[in-house]
C-alpha positions in Angstrom: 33.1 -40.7 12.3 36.5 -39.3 11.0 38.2 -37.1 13.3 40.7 -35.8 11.1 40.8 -32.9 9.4 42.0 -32.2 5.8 43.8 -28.8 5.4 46.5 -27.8 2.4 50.2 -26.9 4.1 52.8 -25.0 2.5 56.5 -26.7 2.6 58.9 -23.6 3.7 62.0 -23.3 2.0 65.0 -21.9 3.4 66.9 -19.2 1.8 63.9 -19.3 -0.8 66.1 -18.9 -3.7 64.5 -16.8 -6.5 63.1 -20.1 -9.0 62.1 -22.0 -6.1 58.5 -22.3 -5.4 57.3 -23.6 -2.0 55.3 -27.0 -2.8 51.8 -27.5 -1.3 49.6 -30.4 -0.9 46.9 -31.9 1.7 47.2 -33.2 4.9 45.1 -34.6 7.7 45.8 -33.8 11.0 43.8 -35.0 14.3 42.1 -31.6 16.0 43.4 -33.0 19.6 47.0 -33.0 18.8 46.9 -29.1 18.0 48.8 -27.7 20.5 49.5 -24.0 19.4 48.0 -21.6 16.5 49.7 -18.6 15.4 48.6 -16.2 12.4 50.8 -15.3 9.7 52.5 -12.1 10.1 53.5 -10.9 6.9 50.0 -13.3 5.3 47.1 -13.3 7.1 45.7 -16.4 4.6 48.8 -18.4 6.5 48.0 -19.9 10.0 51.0 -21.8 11.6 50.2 -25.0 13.6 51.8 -26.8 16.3 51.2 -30.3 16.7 51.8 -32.3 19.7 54.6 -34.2 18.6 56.4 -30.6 17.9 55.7 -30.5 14.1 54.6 -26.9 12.8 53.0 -27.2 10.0 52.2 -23.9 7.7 48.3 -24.4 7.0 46.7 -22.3 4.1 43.9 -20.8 5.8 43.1 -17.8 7.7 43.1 -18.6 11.3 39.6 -17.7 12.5 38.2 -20.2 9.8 40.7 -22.7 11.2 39.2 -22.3 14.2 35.8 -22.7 13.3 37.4 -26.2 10.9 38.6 -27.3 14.3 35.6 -27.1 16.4 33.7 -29.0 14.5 35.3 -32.1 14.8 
């Protein structure tokens, strides 16, 4: 049984210059190494996710449905 989980990040830019667009692809992460879930406070479609080995990630999803993503596995 897989244990990972596939979810779609957002890379952050800094400074977000005006003709840069923030890249996104997929990822898998392991449900036990979440450490930390915040919603997005100016997007509510953005969870942010702290891994154990101190990487946030900026997942694509509204946090409740994380959740429930998370569970499951």
């Amino acid at each position: 049984m897989n244990k990972y989980v596939k979810v779609r990040i957002r890379e952050r830019i800094e400074g977000q210059p005006g003709f840069a667009k923030p890249h996104e692809f997929d990822v898998h992460i392991n449900p036990d190494q979440v450490t930390l879930l915040n919603r997005g406070e100016e997007n509510n479609d953005i969870t942010f996710v702290r891994l154990s080995c101190g990487v946030t990630l900026c997942v694509i999803m509204k946090e409740d449905k994380l959740i429930k993503l998370l569970e499951k596995e």
